[in-house]
N, C-alpha and C positions, 0 to 999 in steps of 0.2 A: 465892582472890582476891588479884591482886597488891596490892602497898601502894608507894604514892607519897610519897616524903618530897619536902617543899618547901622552899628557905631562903630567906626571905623574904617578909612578907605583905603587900607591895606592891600594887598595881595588877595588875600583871604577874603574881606569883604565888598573888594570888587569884584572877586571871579562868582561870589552868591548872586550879588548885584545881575553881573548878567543872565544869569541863567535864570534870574525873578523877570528881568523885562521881557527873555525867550518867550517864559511862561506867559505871558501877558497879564506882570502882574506889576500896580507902580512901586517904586523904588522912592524911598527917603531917606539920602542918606547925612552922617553927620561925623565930623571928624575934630581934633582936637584946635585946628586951625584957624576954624570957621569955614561959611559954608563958601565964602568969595574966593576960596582955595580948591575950591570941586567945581568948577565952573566947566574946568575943560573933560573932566571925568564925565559929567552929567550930561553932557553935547555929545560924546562918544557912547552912553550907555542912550537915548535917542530920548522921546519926548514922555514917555513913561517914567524917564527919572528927577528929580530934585532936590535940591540939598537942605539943610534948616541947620538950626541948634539940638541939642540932644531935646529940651523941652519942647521944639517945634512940629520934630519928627514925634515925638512919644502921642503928639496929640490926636494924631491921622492915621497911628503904626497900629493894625490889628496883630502884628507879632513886630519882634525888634531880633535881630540878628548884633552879638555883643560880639565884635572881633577885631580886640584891643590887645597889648600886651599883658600878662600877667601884670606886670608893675604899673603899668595906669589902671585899674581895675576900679581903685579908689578915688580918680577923678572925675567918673563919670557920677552925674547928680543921681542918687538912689530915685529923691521925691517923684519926678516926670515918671518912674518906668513904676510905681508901685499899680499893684493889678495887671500889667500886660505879662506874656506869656514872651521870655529871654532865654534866645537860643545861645549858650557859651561856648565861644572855641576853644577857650585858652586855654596851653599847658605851660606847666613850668620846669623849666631846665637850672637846677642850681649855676651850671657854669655860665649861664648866661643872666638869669637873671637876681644872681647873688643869693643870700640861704633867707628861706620865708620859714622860720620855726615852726608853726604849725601844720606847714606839708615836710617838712624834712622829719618831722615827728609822726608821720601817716593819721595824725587824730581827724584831719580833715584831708578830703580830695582836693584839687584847683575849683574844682564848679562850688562845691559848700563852700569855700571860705570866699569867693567870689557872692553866693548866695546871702553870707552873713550880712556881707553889706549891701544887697541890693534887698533891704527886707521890704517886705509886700510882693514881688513880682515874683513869679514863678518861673523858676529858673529849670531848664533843661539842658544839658549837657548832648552838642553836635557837632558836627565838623570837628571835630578836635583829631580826630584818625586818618586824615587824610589830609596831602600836601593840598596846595589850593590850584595848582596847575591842573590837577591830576582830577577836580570838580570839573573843568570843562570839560576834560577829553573825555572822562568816562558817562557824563550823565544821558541818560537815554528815558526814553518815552515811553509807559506803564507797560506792564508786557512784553516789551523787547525783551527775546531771549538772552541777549546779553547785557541784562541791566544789572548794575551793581549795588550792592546795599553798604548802609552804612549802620554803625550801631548808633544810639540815644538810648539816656538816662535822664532820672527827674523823679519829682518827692509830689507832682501835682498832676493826676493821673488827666483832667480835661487839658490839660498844656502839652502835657505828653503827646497827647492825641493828635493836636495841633500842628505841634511842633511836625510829628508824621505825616500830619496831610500836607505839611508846606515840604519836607524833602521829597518825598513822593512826586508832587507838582513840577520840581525843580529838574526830579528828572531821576531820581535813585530810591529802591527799597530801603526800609528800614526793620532793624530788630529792637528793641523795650531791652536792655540789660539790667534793670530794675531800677534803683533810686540814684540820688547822686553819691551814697556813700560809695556804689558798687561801680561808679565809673575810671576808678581804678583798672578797670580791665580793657580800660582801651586808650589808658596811658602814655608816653613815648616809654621806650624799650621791651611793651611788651608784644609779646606776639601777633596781637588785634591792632597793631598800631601801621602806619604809612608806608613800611615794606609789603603790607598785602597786596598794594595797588599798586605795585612797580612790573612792565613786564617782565624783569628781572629781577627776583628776590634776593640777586646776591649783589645789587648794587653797590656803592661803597658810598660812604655817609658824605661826602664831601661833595657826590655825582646826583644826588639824591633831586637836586631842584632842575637839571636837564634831564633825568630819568624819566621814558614815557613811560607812561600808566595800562594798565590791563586788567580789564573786569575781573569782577570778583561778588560772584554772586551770593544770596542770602543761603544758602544752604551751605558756602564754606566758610562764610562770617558765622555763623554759627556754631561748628566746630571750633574754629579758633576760639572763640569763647567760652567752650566748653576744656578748651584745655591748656588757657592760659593761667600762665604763672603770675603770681603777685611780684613786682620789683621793685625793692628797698630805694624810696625815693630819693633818700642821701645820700645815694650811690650813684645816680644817673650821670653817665658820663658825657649825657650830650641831651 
C-alpha cells in the first residue's frame, strides 16, 4: 500500500488527506506544530493516517503533498525530501502575502522558486486551481462521466507521471500543461484558475469559500488553457 506524506494540515492538506484514506491509501501527515497537534485530525481521517516530523514522514512518503503558505516555503527542511516526487499547491497573492521580487518580476512562477529551494526533489505543480472545499465535493471515481480534471505541471517527466497516477487515484483527471515555468496558466486570476469549479462562475470573490462546486471536465480544462491569458503578477488584486 503506497503511503502519502502531507506537509501541512491546512484546509488544503486535509481535504487531500481524506480523499488518500477514501482511496485506501495511508496518510502521513506533518505540520509546523508538531505532530502532538494532529492528534485529533489523524482519529478523524481513521486508522490509515499518522502524524511525524517532516523528516519522519519523508522516510515512508512514496510522494509528499507540500501545502503550506507561499511564506513558510523556506521553512520546511529541503534535505528529508531530496529524491521524492512534491506535489505544490501554493500561490501567491501580493496583498496577502507581501511583494516576493522574483514572482512580482514573472522571472520565476510560485512552484520554481519554491523548486529553488527544495533542490533534489522533484517538484510538480497541483491543486493550486482549485479551492480545497471544492476537492471533496467534485472528486469522483475513474470513468464517471462527471469526473473533473485538474491541470499539473513539472520539469521531471517520471514525477509528472506520478504525481498523475496519485490525482487520478484521489479521484480526478488530469492534463500535463508542460514544465513549471508554464504553470503560469493556472495561476490565481487567470482563467484556468478556482472559478472553473464554481457552479456559479459569477460568484463574488468574498462568497468564493461557501460557493458549491460543479464538474468540470478535461475537455473544458483544456480549452481554457488553450485560451488563457498571461496576468501581470504585480498586478493581482487578490
Amino acid at each position: 500500500m503506497p503511503t502519502l506524506g502531507i506537509i501541512g494540515s491546512g484546509s488544503m492538506g486535509t481535504a487531500i488527506a481524506k480523499l488518500a484514506v477514501a482511496a485506501d491509501i495511508k496518510v502521513a501527515i506533518a505540520n509546523s506544530r508538531g505532530p502532538e497537534t494532529l492528534t485529533a485530525l489523524v482519529t478523524e481521517l481513521g486508522p490509515l493516517a499518522g502524524a511525524g516530523t517532516v523528516e519522519q514522514i519523508a522516510q515512508d512518503a512514496d510522494l509528499i503533498v507540500l501545502a503550506v503558505p507561499i511564506l513558510a516555503y523556506r521553512t520546511v527542511p529541503a534535505a528529508p525530501l531530496r529524491g521524492h516526487t512534491v506535489l505544490d499547491t501554493s500561490n501567491y497573492y501580493p496583498i496577502r502575502d507581501g511583494r516576493i521580487p522574483e514572482l512580482d518580476s514573472e522571472k520565476l512562477t510560485t512552484s520554481e522558486l519554491v523548486q529553488q529551494h527544495l533542490e533534489g526533489a522533484h517538484l510538480v505543480k497541483a491543486f493550486g486551481n482549485i479551492l480545497a472545499h471544492h476537492i471533496t465535493q467534485l472528486a469522483r471515481p475513474a470513468g464517471a462521466p462527471d469526473r473533473t480534471a485538474l491541470p499539473i505541471a513539472g520539469d521531471h517527466a517520471a514525477a509528472t507521471t506520478a504525481a498523475a497516477d496519485l490525482v487520478d487515484r484521489i479521484g480526478f483527471d488530469t492534463l500535463d500543461t508542460g514544465r513549471l515555468a508554464d504553470s503560469w496558466r493556472f495561476e490565481p486570476e487567470t482563467t484556468a484558475y478556482t472559478w472553473l469549479y464554481m457552479a456559479d462562475q459569477n460568484t463574488a470573490f468574498e462568497d468564493r469559500f461557501e460557493a458549491p462546486g460543479a464538474p468540470f471536465p478535461l475537455a473544458s480544462l483544456r480549452t481554457a488553457l488553450q485560451d488563457v491569458k498571461r496576468v501581470r503578477v504585480a498586478e493581482r488584486t487578490f
